[in-house]
C-alpha positions in Angstrom: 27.3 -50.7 5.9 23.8 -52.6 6.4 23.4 -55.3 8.2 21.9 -56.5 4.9 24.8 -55.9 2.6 26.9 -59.1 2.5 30.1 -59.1 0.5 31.0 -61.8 -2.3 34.4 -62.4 -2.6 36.9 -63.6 -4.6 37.8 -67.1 -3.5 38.1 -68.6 -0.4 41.6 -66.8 0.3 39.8 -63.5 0.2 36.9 -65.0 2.3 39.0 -66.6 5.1 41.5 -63.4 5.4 39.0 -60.4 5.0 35.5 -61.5 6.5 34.6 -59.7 9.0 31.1 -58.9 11.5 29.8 -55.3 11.6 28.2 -54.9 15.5 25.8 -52.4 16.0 25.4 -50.7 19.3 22.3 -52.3 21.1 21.2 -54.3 18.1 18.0 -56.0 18.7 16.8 -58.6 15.6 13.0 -57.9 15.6 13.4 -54.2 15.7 16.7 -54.1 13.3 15.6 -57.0 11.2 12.4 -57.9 10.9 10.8 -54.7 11.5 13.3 -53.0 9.1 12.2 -55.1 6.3 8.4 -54.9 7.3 8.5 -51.2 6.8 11.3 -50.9 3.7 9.8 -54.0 2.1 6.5 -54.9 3.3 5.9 -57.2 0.4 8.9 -59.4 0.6 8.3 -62.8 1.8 9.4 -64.0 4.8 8.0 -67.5 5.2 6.3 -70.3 3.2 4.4 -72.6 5.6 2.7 -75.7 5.3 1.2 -78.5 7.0 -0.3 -82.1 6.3 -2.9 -80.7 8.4 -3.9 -77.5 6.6 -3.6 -75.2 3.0 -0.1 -73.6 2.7 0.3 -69.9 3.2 3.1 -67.4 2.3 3.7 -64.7 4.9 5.2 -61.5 4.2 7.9 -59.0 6.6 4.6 -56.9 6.7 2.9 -60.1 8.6 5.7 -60.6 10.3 6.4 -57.2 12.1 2.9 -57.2 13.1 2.3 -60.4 14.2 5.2 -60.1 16.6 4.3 -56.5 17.4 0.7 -58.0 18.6 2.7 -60.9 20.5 5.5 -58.5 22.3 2.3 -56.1 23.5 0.3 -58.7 24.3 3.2 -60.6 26.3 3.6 -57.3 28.3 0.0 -57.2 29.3 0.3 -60.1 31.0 4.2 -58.7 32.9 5.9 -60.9 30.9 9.2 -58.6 30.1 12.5 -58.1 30.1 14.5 -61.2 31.3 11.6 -63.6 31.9 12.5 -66.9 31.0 9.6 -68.0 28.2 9.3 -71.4 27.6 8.5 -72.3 23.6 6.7 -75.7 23.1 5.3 -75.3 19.7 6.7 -77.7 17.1 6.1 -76.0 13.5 3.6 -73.6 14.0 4.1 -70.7 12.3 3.1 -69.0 15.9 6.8 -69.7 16.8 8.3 -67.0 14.7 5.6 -64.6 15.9 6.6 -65.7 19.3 10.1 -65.8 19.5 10.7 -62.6 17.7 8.0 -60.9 20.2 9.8 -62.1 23.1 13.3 -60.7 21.4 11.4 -57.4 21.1 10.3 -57.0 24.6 14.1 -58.9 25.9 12.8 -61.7 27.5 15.0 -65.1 27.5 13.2 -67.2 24.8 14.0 -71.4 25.6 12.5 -73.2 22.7 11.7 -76.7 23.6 10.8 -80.0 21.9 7.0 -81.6 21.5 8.9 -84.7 22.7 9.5 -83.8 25.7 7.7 -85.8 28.7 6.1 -84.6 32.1 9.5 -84.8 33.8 11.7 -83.2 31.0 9.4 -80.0 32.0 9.7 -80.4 35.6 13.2 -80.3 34.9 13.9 -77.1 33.0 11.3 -75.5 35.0 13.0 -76.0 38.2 16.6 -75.2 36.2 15.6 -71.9 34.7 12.5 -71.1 36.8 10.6 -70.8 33.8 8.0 -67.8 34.0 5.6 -68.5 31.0 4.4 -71.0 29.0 3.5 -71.2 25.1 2.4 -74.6 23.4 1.1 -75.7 20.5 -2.5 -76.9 21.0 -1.7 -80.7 20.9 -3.4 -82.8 23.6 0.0 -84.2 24.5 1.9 -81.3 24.8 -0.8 -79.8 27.3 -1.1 -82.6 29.2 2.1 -83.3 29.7 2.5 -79.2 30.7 -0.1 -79.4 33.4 0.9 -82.6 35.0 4.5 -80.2 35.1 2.8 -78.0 36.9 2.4 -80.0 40.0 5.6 -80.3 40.7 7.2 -77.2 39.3 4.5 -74.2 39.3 7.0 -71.6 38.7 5.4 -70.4 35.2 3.0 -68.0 36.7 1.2 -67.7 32.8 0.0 -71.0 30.4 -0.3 -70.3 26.9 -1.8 -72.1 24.2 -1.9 -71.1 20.3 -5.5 -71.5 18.7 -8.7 -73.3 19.8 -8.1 -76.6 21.5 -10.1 -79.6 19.4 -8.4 -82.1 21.2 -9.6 -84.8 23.9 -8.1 -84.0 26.5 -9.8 -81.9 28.9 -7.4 -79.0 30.3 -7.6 -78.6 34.0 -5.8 -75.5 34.5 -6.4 -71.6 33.1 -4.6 -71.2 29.8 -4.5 -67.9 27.7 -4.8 -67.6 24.5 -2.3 -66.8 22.3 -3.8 -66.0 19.0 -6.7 -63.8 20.3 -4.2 -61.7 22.6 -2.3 -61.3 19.9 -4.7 -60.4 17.8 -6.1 -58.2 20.2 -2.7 -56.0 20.6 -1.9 -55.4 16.8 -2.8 -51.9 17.2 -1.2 -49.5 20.5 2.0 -47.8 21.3 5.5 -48.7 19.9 7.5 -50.9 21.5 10.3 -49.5 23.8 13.8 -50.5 23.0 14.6 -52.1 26.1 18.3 -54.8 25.6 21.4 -54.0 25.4 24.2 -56.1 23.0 25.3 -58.4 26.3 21.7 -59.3 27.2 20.6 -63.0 27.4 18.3 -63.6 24.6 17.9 -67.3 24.3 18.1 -70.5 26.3 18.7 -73.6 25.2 18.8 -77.3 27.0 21.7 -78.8 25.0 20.9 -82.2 23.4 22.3 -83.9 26.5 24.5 -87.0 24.3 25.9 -86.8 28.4 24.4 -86.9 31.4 21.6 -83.8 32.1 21.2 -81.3 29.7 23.3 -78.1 30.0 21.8 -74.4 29.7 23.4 -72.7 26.8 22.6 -69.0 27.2 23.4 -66.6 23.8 23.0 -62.4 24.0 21.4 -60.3 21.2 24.8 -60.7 19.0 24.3 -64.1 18.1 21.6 -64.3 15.3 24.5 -61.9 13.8 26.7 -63.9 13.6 24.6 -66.4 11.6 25.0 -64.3 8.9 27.9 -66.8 8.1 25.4 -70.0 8.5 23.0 -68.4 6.2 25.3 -66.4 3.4 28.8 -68.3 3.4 27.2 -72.1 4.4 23.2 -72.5 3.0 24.7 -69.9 -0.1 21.2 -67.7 0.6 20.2 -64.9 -1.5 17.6 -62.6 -1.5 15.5 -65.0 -3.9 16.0 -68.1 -2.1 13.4 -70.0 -0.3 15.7 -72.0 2.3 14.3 -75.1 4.1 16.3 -76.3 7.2 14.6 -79.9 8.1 14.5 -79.0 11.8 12.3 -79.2 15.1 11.9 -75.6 16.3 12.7 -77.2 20.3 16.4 -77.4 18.2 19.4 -75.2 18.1 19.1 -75.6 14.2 16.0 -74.5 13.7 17.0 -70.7 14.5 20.5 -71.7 12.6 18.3 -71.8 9.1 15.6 -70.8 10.0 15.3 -67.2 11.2 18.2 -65.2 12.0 20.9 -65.3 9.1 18.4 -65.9 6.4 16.1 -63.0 7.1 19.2 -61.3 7.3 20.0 -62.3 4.3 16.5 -61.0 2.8 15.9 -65.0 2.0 12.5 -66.5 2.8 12.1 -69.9 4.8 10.2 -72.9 4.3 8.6 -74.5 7.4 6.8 -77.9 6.9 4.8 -79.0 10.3 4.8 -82.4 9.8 4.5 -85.3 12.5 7.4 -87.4 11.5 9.4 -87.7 8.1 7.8 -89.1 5.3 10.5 -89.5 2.6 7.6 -89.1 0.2 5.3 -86.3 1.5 9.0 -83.9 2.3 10.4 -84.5 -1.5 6.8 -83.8 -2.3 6.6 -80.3 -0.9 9.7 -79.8 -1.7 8.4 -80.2 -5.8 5.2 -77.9 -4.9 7.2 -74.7 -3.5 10.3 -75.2 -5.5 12.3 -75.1 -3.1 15.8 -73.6 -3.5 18.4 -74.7 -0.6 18.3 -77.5 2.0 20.0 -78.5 5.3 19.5 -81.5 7.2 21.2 -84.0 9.4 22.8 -87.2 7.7 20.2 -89.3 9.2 17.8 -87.5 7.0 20.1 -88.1 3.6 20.1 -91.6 3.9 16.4 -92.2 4.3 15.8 -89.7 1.3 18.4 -91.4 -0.6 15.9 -94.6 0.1 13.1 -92.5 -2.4 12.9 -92.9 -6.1 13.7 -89.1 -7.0 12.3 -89.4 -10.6 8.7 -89.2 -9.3 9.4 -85.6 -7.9 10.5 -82.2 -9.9 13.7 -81.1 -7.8 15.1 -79.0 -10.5 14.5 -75.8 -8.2 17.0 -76.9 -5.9 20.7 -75.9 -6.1 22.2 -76.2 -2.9 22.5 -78.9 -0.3 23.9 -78.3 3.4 24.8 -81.1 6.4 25.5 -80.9 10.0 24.9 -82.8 13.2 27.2 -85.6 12.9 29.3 -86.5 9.7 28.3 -87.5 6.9 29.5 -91.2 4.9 31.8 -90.9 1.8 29.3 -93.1 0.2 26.0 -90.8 1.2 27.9 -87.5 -0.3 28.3 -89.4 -3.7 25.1 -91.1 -4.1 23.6 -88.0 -3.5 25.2 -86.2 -5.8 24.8 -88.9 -8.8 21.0 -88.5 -8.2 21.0 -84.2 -8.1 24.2 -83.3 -9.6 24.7 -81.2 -6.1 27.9 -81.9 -3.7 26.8 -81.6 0.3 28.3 -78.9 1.7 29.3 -80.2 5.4 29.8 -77.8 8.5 30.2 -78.0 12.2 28.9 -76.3 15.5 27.5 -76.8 18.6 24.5 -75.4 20.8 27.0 -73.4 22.5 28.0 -71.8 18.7 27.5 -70.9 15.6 29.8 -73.3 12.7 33.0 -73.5 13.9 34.1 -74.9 10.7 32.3 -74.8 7.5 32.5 -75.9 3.6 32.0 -72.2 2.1 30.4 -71.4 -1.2 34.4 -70.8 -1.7 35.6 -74.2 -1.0 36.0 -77.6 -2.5 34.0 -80.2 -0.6 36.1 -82.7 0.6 33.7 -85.7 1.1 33.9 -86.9 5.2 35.6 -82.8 6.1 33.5 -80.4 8.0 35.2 -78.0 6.3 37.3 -75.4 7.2 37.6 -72.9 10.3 35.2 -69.8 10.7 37.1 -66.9 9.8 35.6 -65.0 13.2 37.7 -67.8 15.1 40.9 -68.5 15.8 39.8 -72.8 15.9 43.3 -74.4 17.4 44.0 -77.7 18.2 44.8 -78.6 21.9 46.7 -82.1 23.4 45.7 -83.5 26.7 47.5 -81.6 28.5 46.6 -78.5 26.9 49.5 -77.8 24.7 48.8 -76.0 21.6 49.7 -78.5 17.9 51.0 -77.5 15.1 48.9 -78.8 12.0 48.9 -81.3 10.0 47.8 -82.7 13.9 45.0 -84.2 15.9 43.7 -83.0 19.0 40.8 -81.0 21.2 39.2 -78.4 18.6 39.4 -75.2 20.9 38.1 -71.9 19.4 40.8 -69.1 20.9 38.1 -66.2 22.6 36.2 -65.0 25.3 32.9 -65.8 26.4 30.0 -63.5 24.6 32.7 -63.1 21.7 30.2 -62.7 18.7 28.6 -66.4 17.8 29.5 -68.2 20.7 27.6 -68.5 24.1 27.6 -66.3 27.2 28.2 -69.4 30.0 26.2 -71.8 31.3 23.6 -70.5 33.0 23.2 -71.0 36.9 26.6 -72.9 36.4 29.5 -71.3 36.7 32.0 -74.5 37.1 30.8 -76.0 33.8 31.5 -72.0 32.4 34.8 -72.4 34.3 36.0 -75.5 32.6 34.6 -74.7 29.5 36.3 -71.7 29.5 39.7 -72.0 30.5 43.2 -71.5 29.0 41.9 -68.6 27.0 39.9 -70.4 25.0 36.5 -72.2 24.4 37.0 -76.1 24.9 34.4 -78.1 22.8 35.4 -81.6 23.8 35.1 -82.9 20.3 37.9 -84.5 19.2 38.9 -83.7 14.8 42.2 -83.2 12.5 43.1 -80.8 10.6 45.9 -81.4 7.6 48.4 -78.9 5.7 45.5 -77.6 3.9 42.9 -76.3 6.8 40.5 -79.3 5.9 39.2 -80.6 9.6 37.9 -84.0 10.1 35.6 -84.9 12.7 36.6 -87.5 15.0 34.2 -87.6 17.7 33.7 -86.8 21.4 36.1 -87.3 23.5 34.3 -89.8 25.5 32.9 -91.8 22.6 36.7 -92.3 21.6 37.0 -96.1 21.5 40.7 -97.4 23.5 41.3 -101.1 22.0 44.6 -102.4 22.5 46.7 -99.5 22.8 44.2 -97.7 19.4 42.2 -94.9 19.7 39.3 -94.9 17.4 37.0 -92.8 16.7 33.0 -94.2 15.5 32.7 -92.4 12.8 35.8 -93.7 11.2 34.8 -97.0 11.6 30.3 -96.1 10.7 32.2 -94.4 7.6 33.3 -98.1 6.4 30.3 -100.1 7.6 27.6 -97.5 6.0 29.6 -98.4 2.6 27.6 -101.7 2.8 24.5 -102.5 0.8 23.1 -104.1 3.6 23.0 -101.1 5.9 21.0 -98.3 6.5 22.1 -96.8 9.8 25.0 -97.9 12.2 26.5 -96.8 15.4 29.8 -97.6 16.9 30.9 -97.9 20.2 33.3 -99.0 22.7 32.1 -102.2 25.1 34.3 -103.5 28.1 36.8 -106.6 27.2 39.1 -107.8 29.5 42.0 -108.0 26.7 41.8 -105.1 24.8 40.3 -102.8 27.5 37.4 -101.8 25.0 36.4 -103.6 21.6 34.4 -102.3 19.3 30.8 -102.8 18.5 28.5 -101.9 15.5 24.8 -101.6 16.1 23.0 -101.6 12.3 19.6 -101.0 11.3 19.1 -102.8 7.9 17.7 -102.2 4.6 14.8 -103.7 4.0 15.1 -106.8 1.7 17.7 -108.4 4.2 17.3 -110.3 6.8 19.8 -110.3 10.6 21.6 -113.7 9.9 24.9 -114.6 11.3 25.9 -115.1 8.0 25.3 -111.3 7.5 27.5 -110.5 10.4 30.6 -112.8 8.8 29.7 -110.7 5.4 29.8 -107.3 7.2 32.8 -108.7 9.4 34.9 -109.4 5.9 33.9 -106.1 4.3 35.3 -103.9 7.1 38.6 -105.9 6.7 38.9 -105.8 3.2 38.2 -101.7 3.4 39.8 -100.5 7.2 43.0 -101.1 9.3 42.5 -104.5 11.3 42.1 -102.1 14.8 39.5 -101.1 13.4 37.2 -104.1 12.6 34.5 -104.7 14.9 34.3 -107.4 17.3 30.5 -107.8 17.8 28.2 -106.8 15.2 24.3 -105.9 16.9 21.3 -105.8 14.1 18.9 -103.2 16.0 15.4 -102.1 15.1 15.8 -98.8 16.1 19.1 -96.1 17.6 18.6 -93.7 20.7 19.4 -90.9 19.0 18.7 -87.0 20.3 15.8 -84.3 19.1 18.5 -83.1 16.9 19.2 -86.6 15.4 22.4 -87.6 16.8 23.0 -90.6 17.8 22.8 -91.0 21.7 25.8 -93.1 21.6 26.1 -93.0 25.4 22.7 -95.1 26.1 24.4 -97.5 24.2 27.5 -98.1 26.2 25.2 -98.1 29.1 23.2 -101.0 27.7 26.8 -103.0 27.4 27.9 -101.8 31.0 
């Protein structure tokens, strides 16, 4: 069977009991994917980029294989190869699919990075991965903050920028050139196959919502096992043109797109855009017609802030979540405007979804679904003791470590592995329910659970209520010290424009959680905020916000 040919099934009973992955021996995705489809189907369109910058452009397998073919050559010429660590700084370029596919080709360890970053963020994952190379977009930031790296980590023996610097800031240090090296290496001798299934292939920093960020290291299996992300989450097909709303320095943006949908034939739509503009994204989405889209909850609510009738969204038949759950009321609001139910799902760096709402199954508003057939997700107590559903507890996924999908370790950690890894299975340290169906409810991570006078509450429970409000457009609950209850709770809101942070506001928001939650659960101190520490991905950082209370 091709790693192409993806089954339909009958219903979600078929889909959960028969799904199964198909490994190849020494599969490598830009040789056995994109290179596959570059010679069979030249033509067939791979991406759709564009820019506020610049005129779109459509780029064909063709493009692709070549492109990366340039890049893997012209990484070698410079002895980058296999298992170099390659660091990717290159927000939406279109460079970043030539690069990280070259560097898959060649088995180097690809660590995509965000633009965000500062000086110290690089010093840091230099020094933690002793980075060997490089690549940035050509934004004056990004270099700038690269070099002043570079004085205190000079492990990357090569500096790489894509395209002509325009910029103002004056580069002190020698950097090469992507474009023209790749151009210059289109032409030569093929590639050698040179990884092996078990191979580290990519690096990422996790999102660090605690403490320092973690290296999650996944082999050449895992873009495999996004066939499931792609086929049985985003519904892709060989006609769709799939746009994930992502940062390329983010796990998600190689969950929708790259791996499952090119192995799904589907094409992807990049926009490189600054920062979201609810106006400029819906209006791109119009012009390319788009088909499919996935983005964080954060990113539903300020769309749902638009006035949809000015756009053409007819094109579009499927809508996707992750990150963090997603409110009751954002799922039906949504839907009145489109006609299209969000189809919620749940992973981690460390993972592709662990659960998922499948083509095959009923949304549930406020579920994540249900479990990934290629897992045996259990629930754990405490203590470690394996519940019988309906039942609350540690979501654990029963495996070993390289198991298809999920990671390899930590890297250069091997007590974080250790506890991760232990009673034969994965521990995620989020906390969810499942009931007598298989529907699984987020509850949160264990340490953001909230302990109030014997309760325990998870935020989301509680945000689920508060974002019901007309008032609200963001919230985020946590848990600050009282000397009763051990922890009360506290609701930091970002409003809507039009109303204004009155006490009298709090008292309203105050009596509408009572009226519409158990009394546990109504907060004690209500916060209007102009802004929440949130993550690259978009979660909210609700640890920075206990620290402020501290």
């Amino acid at each position: 069977m091709s790693i192409f040919d993806h089954k339909d099934y009958k219903d979600e009973k078929d889909f959960l009991q028969n799904f199964k992955l198909d490994i190849p021996k020494d599969f490598n995705f830009g040789f056995d994917c994109v290179d596959v489809l570059g010679s069979t189907e030249p033509d067939r369109i791979a991406a759709v980029w564009d820019s506020e910058e610049g005129p779109a452009r459509a780029w064909t397998f063709k493009e692709m294989q070549d492109c990366s073919d340039g890049a893997a050559r012209y990484f070698r010429s410079l002895g980058i190869g296999k298992g170099d660590r390659v660091m990717l700084i290159m927000r939406r370029r279109i460079h970043f699919w030539f690069a990280i596919v070259a560097l898959i080709k060649i088995g180097a360890i690809a660590i995509p990075a965000t633009h965000h970053l500062i000086a110290d963020d690089i010093v840091y994952r230099n020094k933690s991965a002793s980075v060997n190379a490089i690549i940035c977009a050509d934004d004056d930031k990004i270099l700038r903050i690269v070099e002043e790296a570079q004085e205190q980590s000079p492990s990357p023996r090569h500096l790489i920028r894509i395209g002509e610097h325009s910029g103002s800031y004056e580069c002190r240090l020698h950097w090469e050139l992507f474009d023209k090296g790749m151009k210059s290496h289109v032409e030569g001798a093929p590639l050698p196959r040179v990884t092996e299934n078990d191979d580290p292939m990519l690096l990422y920093f996790t999102s660090g919502t605690t403490g320092y960020p973690k290296m999650v290291v996944h082999n050449h299996v895992y873009p495999l096992a996004h066939i499931i992300t792609a086929k049985y989450w985003h519904n892709v097909h060989e006609n769709s043109l799939h746009f994930t709303l992502a940062d390329t320095g983010w796990g998600k943006a190689v969950w929708g797109s790259l791996f499952g949908q090119w192995l799904s034939k589907a094409a992807v739509f990049i926009y490189d855009q600054d920062k979201l503009v609810v106006s400029k994204l819906l209006k791109v989405m119009d012009k390319h017609k788009v088909t499919s889209f996935c983005a964080p909850p954060t990113v539903y609510k300020v769309l749902l802030t638009a006035d949809f009738s000015l756009y053409d969204l007819s094109a579009l038949k499927y809508a996707t979540s992750a990150g963090e759950p997603l409110n009751d009321a954002v799922f039906y609001e949504f839907e009145r405007r489109t006609g299209l139910q969000i189809y919620e799902c749940y992973g981690q760096t460390e993972t592709v979804p662990v659960t998922l709402t499948s083509p095959y199954t009923k949304p549930v508003p406020g579920s994540i679904g249900k479990a990934n057939p290629l897992y045996n997700v259990v629930f754990l107590d405490a203590d470690s003791n394996r519940l019988t559903p309906p039942c609350e507890g540690e979501m654990c996924i029963e495996m070993k470590p390289g198991d298809p999908g999920v990671f390899m370790g930590y890297y250069r950690n091997k007590d974080m592995t250790d506890f991760a890894w232990r009673d034969g299975c994965y521990h995620t340290g989020d906390l969810a329910s499942v009931d007598k169906d298989g529907y699984i409810t987020f509850i949160g991570r264990s340490d953001d659970i909230i302990k109030s006078a014997g309760f325990r509450i998870g935020p989301f429970e509680v945000e689920s209520v508060i974002q019901q409000h007309e008032s609200v457009l963001e919230v985020a609950v946590t848990g600050v010290p009282d000397p009763l209850r051990g922890q009360a709770i506290k609701a930091s809101i970002i409003l809507r424009e039009g109303f204004d942070p009155t006490d009298e506001l709090k008292k309203e928001l105050r009596a509408f959680v009572k009226a519409n939650a158990a009394s546990y659960k109504i907060p004690r101190i209500f916060e209007f905020v102009d802004e929440l520490p949130k993550t690259i991905s978009g979660k909210v950082r609700r640890v920075e916000l206990r620290a402020q209370d501290k």
